[in-house]
N, C-alpha and C positions, 0 to 999 in steps of 0.2 A: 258435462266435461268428459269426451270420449277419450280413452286409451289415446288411438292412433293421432289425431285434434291434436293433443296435449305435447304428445312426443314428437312430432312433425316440426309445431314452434318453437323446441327445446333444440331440436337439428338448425332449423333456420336461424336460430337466438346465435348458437352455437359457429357457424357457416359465417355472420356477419362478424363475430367476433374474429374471429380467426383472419381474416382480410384486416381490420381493422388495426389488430396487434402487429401483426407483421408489416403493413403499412407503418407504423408507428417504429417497430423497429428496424428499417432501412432508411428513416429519417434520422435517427440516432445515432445509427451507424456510419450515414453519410455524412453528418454536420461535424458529428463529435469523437468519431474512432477514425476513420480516413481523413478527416478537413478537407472534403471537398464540395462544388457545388451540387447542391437537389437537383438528379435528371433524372429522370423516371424513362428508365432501359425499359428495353425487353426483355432483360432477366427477370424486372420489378416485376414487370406483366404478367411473367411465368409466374413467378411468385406467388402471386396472389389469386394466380389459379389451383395450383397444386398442392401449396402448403395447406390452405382451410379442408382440403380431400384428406390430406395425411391427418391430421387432426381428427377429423371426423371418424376416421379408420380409429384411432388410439380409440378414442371413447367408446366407438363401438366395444371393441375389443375386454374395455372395462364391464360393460354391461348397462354402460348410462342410459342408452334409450329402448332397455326391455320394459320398463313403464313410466313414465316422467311421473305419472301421480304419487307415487309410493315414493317420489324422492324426499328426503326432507334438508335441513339445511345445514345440520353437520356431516351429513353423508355428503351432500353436493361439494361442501369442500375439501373433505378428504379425497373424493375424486377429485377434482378441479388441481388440486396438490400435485399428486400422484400424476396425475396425465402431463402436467403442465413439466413435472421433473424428467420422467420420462422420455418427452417429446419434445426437449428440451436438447436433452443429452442425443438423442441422435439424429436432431439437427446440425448440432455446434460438429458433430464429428463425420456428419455426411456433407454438410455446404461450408462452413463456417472456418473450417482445422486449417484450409489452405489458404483462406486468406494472407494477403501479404503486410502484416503488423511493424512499427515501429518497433514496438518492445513486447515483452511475453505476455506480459501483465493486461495488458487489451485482447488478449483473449478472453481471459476472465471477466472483463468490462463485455465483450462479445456477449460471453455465456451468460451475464445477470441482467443483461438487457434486452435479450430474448425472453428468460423464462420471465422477469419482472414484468414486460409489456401483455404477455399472453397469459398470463396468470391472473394478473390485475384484470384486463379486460375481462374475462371470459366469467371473472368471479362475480362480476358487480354485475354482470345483466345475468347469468345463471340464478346468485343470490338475490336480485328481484324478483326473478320468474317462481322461481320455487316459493317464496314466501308467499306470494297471490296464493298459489296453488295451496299451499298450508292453512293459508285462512281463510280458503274458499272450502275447504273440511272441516276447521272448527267450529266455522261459524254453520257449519251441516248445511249448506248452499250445494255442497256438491259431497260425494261418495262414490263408493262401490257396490252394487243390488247386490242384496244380504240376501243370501233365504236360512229360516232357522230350520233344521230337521228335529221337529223334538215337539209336543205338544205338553208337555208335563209342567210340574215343577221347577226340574232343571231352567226350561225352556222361557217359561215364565220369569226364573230370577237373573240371567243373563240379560233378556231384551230390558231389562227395568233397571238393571245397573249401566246397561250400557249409554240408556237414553239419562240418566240422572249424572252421570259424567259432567264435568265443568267446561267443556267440550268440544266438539264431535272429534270422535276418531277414523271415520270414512264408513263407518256402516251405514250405510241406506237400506233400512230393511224395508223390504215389499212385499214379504208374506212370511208364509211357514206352513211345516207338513207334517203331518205323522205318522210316527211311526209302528203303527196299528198297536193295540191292545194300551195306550196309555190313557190316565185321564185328562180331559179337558180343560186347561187351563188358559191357551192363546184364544178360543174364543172370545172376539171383542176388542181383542190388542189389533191384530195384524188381520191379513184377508187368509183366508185358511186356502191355499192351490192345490192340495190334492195327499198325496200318502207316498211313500219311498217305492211305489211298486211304478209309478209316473215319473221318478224325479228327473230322468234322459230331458224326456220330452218339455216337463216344468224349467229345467235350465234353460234349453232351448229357446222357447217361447219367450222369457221374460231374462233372456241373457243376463243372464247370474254370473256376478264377479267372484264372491266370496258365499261357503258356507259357514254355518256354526252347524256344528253338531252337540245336540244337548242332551243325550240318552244318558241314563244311569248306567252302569260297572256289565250289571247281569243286560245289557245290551248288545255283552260285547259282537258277538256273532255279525247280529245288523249294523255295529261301526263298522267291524271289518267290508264286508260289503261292500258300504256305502263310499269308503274310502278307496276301494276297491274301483268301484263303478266311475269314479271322479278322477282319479288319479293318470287319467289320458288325456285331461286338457288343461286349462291355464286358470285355473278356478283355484283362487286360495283356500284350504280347508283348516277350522280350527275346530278345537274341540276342548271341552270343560275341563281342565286335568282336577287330579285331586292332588290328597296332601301327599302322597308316594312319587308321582311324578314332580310335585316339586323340591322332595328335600331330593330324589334321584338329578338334578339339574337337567331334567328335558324341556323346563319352561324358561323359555328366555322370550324378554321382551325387551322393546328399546322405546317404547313408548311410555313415559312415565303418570300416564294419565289414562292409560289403556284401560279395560277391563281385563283380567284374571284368563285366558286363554290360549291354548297351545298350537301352533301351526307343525301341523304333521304333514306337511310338500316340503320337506328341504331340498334343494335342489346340492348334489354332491361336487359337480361339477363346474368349475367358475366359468364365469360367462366369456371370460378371453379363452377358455381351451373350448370352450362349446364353438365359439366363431372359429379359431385354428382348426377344428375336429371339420367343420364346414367346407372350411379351404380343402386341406388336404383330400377329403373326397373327393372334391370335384378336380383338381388337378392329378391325382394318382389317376384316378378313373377315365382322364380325357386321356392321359399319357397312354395308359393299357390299349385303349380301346384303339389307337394308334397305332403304335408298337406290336401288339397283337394281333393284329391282319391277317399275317404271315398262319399263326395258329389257328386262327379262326376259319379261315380259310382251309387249313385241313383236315380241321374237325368236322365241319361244315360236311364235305365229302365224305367223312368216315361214316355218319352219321347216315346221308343219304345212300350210301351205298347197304349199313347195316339192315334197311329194311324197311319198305316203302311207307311214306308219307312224311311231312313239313321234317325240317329242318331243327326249328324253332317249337319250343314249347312253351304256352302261355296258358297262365293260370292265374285264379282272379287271387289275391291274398290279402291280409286285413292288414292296414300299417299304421302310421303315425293317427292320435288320435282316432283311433276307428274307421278310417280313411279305407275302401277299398282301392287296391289297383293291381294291375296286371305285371307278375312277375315275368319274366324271359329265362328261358334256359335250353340248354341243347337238349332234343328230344332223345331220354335215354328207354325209354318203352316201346313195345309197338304201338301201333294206333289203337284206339277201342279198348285201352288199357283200363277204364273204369265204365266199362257199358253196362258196369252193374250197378253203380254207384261209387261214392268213395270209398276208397281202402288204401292204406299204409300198404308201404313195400315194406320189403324184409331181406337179408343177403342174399337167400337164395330164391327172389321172387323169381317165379318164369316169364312174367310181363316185359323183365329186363332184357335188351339185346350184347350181346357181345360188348359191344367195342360200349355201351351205356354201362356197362359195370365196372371197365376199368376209368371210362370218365368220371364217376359217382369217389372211386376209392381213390384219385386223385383230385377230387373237385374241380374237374375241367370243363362241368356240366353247368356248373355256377358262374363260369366266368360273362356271360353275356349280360347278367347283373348290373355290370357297370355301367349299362345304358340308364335301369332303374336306380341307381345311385347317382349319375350327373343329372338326371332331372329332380332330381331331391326327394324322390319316392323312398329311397333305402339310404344307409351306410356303409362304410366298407365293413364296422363294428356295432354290431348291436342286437337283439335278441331275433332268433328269426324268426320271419312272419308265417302266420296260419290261416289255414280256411275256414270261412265264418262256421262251417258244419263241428268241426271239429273243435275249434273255440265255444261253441254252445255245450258241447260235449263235456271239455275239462272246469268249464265256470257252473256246472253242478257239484264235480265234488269238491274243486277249489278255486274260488272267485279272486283271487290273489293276482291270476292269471292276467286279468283284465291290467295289471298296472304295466303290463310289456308294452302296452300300445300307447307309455307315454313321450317313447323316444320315436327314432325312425327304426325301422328294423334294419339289421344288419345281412350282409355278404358271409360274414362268417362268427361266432358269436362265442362265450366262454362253454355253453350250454352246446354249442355244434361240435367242440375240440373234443369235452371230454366226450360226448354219445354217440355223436354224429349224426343220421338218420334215423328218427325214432318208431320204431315200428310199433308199438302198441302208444295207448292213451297211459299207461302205465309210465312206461318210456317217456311221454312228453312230458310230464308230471314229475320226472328225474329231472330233466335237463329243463325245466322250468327254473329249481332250485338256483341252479348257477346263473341263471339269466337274471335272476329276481337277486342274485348278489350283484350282478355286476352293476344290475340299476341304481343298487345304491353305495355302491365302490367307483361308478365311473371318476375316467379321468386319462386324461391321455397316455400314462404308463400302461396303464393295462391296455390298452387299445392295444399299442405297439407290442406289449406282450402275448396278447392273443393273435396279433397279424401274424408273429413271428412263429409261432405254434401252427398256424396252418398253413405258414410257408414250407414247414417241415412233411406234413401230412401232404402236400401235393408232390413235395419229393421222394419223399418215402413210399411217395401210394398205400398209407394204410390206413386210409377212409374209410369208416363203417357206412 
């Protein structure tokens, strides 16, 4: 039962419904709020083109098909609710408001007979779907590859509560690894893959859904790490709490059958501002890149005139999920600026040209960005991205680092306002703090709070 499989049928479940509903309600409309006879217009036609798209957009927006499996069946309907009122309400008042009504009171027969047809539909083939899916996990028919990090004790009483469950909860365990110096107790149970100095390559290879992590307290070190090293991709991670974490309320479960474990990926941000956070990217960034021709155009010039060679500067950078790709920006150095290797600039580096220092303390140097922002490499908001060199650099003295690369990297970031340019490993190390807040504060205010802060900085020109 694949991810993509799973949520594909839930779109198309979803897509027939929505045609269905609406067909259903212009029958209803036509027989028994206007009294006239069933002609299936061209508007019907539209209709049932465009309405199941809008629909489809609302759920997105909720977050329904970031995994169909992980849905269950009072979540489905409290979504199902929620969309159905929603997408209810600004239909009646976008198509519906002008209809031309006998009396008022058929608006309200309008409005119940809309959300009542699309509500109903959408629930009964949703709440089918989802329950296969539900008991294609209890009955452990289908899961998500488990891998345990932990060969101990710990490791050992987890896998055995989990499998004596009355059951299944979607773990499919397919191995486990350790985490050197413990003893031997998964020998026998699971297939042993290897030890936490492979585990990149062990996800990889045997695409792992979900971790447990099952280290003892005095582990802490190697949790961090390991959560550390994970927290770039889409891999749920849990881990044993004890009895501190549970009277402090960080364990919450909705699974009343579950095992005893704590999921430390919450995601801060709801999944409708994650999609708006998407849009607005890509349309600020088409608009800019439009609109700014004119600028581009004479920075462009300034640029070539300041001092021979390309326009453009491109440098490889590490992004979303560990992803390499090629930044753009106006070239504020001479050429041959690193023929010794890499090095951080500084205010007064001499590598800098002229007219590159007042681009840098305006950030007029970054604006070419928005190229790697509408192809989906960056954001306008989000921590900025680094070079593998220098990322090898700061995950010696803090591996924390590594959880930057679980957004897109940002245009400009809470980490870029307050430091701006970091010239030393010390320096990235500062302005890591603020990024590693933002990641777990995102949310569309701060975004526009931070945009708004570096709209000030390119007016002010007082970019470090």
């Amino acid at each position: 039962m694949k991810k993509k499989t799973t949520t594909f049928i839930l779109i198309l479940i979803d897509w027939i419904t929505a045609i269905l509903s609406w067909a259903c309600f212009y029958y209803l409309r036509k027989i028994y709020i206007e009294e006239l006879d069933l002609v299936f217009t061209g508007r019907f036609f539209l209709g049932i083109t465009l309405i199941p798209l809008f629909w489809l957009f609302i759920y997105l927006l909720q977050g329904t098909y970031i995994d169909a499996r992980r849905l269950y069946r009072t979540k489905i309907i409290v979504l199902t609710f929620s969309a159905s009122l929603i997408g209810t309400s600004v239909l009646f008042f976008l198509l519906l408001l002008d209809d031309a009504v006998k009396h008022y009171n058929q608006y309200y027969e309008l409005f119940s007979y809309l959300f009542l047809t699309h509500f109903s539909f959408t629930l009964l083939f949703r709440f089918i779907y989802v329950t296969w899916i539900v008991k294609q996990i209890h009955k452990r028919t289908a899961g998500f590859k488990t891998l345990i990090i932990g060969g101990g004790e710990k490791a050992l009483k987890i896998y055995d509560e989990v499998l004596k469950l009355p059951i299944g909860t979607g773990q499919d365990f397919i191995g486990f690894i350790y985490a050197n110096g413990e003893d031997n107790k998964m020998d026998g149970k699971l297939p042993h893959l290897g030890t936490i100095n492979n585990l990149e390559s062990i996800i990889r290879e045997y695409e792992v859904e979900e971790v447990i992590i099952a280290l003892e307290k005095r582990d802490f070190g190697k949790i961090k790490r390991i959560i550390s090293g994970l927290s770039g991709g889409e891999i749920q991670i849990n881990v044993i709490p004890d009895v501190y974490d549970i009277l402090s309320g960080s364990v919450k479960m909705s699974n009343i059958f579950g095992a005893l474990m704590m999921n430390v990926q919450v995601e801060p941000m709801p999944a409708w501002q994650r999609v708006v956070k998407r849009l607005i990217d890509i349309i600020v960034s088409l608009v800019a890149l439009i609109v700014l021709i004119p600028v581009f155009i004479v920075l462009a010039i300034l640029v070539k005139l300041s001092s021979p060679g390309p326009i453009f500067f491109l440098q490889e950078r590490i992004g979303r999920k560990g992803k390499p790709f090629k930044i753009i920006k106006f070239r504020t150095m001479y050429i041959d600026a690193e023929k010794h290797g890499p090095q951080l600039s500084s205010s007064d580096d001499p590598r800098i040209t002229k007219i590159g220092r007042f681009m840098r303390k305006t950030r007029l140097d970054e604006f070419p960005q928005f190229w790697n922002v509408l192809k989906g490499e960056m954001s306008l908001v989000g921590p900025r991205p680094e070079r593998q060199y220098y990322i090898d650099q700061i995950m010696k003295i803090e591996p924390q680092f590594l959880q930057l690369t679980s957004v897109r990297p940002g245009i400009t970031s809470w980490g870029q306002v307050k430091y701006g340019y970091a010239e030393t490993i010390d320096e990235m190390l500062d302005r890591m703090k603020y990024d590693l807040l933002y990641l777990k504060n995102r949310s569309l205010a701060l975004d526009f709070k931070i945009m708004l802060y570096t709209l000030l900085i390119i007016f002010k020109g007082v970019g470090k």
